[in-house]
Each structure stands twice: as C-alpha cells, then as structure tokens.
C-alpha positions as a Markdown table, in Angstrom:
| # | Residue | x | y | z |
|---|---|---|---|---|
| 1 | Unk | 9.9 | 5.9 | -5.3 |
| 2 | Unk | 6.2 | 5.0 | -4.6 |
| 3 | Unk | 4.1 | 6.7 | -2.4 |
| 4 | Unk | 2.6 | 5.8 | 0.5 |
| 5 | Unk | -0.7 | 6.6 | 1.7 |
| 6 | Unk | -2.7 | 5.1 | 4.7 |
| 7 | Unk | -6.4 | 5.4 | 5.2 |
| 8 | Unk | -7.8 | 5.4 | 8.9 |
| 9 | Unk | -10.7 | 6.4 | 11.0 |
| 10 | Unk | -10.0 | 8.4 | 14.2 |
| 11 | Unk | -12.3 | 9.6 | 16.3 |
| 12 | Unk | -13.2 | 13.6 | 16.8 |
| 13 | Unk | -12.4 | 14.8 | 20.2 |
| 14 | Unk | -13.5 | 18.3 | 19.1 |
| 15 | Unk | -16.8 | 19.6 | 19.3 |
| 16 | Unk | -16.4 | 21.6 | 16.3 |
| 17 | Unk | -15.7 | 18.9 | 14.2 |
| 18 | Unk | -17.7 | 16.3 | 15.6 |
| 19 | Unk | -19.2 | 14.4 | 12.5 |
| 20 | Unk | -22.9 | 15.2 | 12.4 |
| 21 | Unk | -25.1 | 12.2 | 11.5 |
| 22 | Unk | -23.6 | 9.8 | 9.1 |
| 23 | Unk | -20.6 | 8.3 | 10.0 |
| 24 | Unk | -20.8 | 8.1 | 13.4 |
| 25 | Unk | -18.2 | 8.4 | 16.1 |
| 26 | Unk | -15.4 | 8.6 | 13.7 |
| 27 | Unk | -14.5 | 10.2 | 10.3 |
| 28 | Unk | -11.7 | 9.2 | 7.7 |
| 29 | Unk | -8.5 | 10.8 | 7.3 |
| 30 | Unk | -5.4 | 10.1 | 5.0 |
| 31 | Unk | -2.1 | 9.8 | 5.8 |
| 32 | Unk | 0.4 | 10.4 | 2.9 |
| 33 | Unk | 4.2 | 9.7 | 2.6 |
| 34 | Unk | 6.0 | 10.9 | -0.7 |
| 35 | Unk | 9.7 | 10.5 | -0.8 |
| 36 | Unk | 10.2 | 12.4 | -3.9 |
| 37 | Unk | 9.3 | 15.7 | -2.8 |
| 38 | Unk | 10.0 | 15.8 | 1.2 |
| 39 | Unk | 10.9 | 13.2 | 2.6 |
| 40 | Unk | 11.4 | 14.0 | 6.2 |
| 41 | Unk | 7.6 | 14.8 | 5.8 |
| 42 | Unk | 4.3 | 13.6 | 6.5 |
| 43 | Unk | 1.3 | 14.8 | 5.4 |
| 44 | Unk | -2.5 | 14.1 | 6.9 |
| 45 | Unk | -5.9 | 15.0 | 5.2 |
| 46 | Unk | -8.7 | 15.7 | 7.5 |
| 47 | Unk | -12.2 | 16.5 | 6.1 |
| 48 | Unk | -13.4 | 19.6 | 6.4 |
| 49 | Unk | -16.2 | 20.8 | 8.5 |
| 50 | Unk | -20.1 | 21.0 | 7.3 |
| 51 | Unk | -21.4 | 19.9 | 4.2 |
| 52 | Unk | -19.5 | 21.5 | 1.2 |
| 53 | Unk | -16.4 | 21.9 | 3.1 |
| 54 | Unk | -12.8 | 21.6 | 1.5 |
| 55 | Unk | -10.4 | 18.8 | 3.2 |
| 56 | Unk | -7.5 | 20.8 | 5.5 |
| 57 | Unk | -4.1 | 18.9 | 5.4 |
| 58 | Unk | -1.4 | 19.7 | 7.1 |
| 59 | Unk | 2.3 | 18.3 | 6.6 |
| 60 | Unk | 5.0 | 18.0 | 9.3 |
| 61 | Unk | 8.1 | 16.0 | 10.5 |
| 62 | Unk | 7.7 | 12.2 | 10.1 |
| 63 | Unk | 9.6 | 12.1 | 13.4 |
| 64 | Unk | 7.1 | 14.5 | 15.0 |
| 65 | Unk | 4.5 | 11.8 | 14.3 |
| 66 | Unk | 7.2 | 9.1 | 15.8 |
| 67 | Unk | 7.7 | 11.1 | 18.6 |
| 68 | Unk | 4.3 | 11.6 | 19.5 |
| 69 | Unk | 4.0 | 7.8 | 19.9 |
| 70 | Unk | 6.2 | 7.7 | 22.8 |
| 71 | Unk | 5.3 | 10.9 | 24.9 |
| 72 | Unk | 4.3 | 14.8 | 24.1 |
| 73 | Unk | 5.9 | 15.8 | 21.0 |
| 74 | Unk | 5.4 | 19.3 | 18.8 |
| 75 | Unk | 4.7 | 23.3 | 19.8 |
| 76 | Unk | 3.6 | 24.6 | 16.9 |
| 77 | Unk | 0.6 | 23.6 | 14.0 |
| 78 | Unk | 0.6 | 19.9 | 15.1 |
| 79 | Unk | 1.3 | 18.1 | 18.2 |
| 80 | Unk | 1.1 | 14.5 | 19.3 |
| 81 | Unk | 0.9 | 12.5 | 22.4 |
| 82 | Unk | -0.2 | 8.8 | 23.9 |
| 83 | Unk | -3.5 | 8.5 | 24.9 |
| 84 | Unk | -3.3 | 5.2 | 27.1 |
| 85 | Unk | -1.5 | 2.4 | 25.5 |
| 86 | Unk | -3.0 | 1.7 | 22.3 |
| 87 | Unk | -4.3 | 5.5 | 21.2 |
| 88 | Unk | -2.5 | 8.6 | 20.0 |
| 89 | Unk | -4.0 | 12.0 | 19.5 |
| 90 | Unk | -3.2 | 14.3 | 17.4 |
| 91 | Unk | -3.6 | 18.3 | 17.6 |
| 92 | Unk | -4.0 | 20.6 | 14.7 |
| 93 | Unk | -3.7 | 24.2 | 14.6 |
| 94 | Unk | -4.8 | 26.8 | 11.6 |
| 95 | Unk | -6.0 | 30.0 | 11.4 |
| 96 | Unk | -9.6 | 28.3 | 11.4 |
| 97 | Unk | -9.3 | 27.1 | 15.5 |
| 98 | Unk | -7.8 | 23.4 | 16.6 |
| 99 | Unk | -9.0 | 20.4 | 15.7 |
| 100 | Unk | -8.1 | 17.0 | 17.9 |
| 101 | Unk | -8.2 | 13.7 | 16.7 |
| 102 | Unk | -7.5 | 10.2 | 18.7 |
| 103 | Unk | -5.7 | 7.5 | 16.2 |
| 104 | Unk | -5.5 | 3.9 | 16.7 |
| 105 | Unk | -1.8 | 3.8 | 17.8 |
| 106 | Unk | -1.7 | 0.6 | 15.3 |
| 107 | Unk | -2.6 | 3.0 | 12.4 |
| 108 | Unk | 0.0 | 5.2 | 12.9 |
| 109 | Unk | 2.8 | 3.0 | 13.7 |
| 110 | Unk | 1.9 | 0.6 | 10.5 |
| 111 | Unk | 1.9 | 4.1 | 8.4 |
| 112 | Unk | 5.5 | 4.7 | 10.3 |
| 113 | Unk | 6.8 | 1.6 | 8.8 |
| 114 | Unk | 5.7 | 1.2 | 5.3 |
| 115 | Unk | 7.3 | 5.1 | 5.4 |
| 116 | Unk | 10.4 | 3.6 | 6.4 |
| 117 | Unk | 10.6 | 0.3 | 4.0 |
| 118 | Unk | 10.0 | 2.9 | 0.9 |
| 119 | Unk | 12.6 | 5.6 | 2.2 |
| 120 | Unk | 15.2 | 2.2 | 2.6 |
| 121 | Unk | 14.3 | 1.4 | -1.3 |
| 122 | Unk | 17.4 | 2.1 | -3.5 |
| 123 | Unk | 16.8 | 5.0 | -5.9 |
| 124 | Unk | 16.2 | 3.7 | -10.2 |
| 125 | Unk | 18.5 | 5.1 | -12.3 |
C-alpha cells in the first residue's frame, strides 16, 4: 500500500519555536501515513529549533488526530483541539518542553481522508 504524506504550513504558537527570520509566521511540517507498518498511526515532522537542528516527529493515533477535529482530544505526548471553526492546534510534548502549532483545519481533514481512501485499498497479492 502507498504511503501518504501531506505537506502544510502551521503557524507557531510557541515562543520557543517561533521561526526566526525567514519564513515568516509559519514553518512547514509533514504529515505521514504508512499502512504497512502501523496503521492506526500518524506520524508529524516538525523542524527542529535554531539553525543546525534535527526535525522532532512524533507518531500517534490517527483517531487522536480525528478527534481533535471535533473537540479536546489526547493526555499524553500529543493533544488536539478546535481553534474556532476552521483551525486546529496541535500540542507536543518531549523531554525537550512543548511545542504548539495551529493547522488549517482543511489540512488536516484532507490528510484524514487520503489516510482513509489508502487504508480502504485492497491488499496485492
């Protein structure tokens, strides 16, 4: 089965990782689907913070990330909830602090989907 990755843009909402000069209000982030090794999981790539620094992903429930759409959702590393109607944001937490991130709602449910159609795909034997 293929897998799925989504590029977006979300906006920082922590200071720590505030983007510092060159892209502006927002920093890119990939969102990764593959069937063949978990697939009730998600996986999204943030990039890392200061100039040198390693990209932190973190993988969780895909129906976390549905969740999350609809109302609060997640105690632990991640957690997700509506911002208004047409944002989500998105908590991380490592043993480096928190970071939070605002998504285009739109992102995330298109991600959702395409997710969905390749989980529905019969296996080739």
């Amino acid at each position: 089965m293929p897998v799925v990755e989504e590029y977006a843009r979300v906006h920082v909402l922590t200071d720590a990782d505030a983007p510092d000069g060159g892209d502006g209000p927002t920093v890119p982030v990939v969102l990764r689907y593959d069937p063949g090794g978990d697939p009730r999981a998600v996986r999204i790539a943030l990039p890392g913070r200061g100039p040198g620094a390693r990209v932190r992903e973190f993988v969780f429930a895909r129906e976390l990330l549905e969740r999350g759409l609809r109302g609060p959702a997640g105690t632990g590393e991640v957690r997700v909830w509506p911002c208004g109607r047409v944002q989500t944001v998105v908590e991380f937490h490592s043993a480096h602090g928190c970071s939070v991130v605002q998504f285009d709602a739109k992102a995330l449910i298109r991600f959702l989907d395409r997710t969905y159609a390749v989980a529905a795909q019969p296996v080739a034997r």
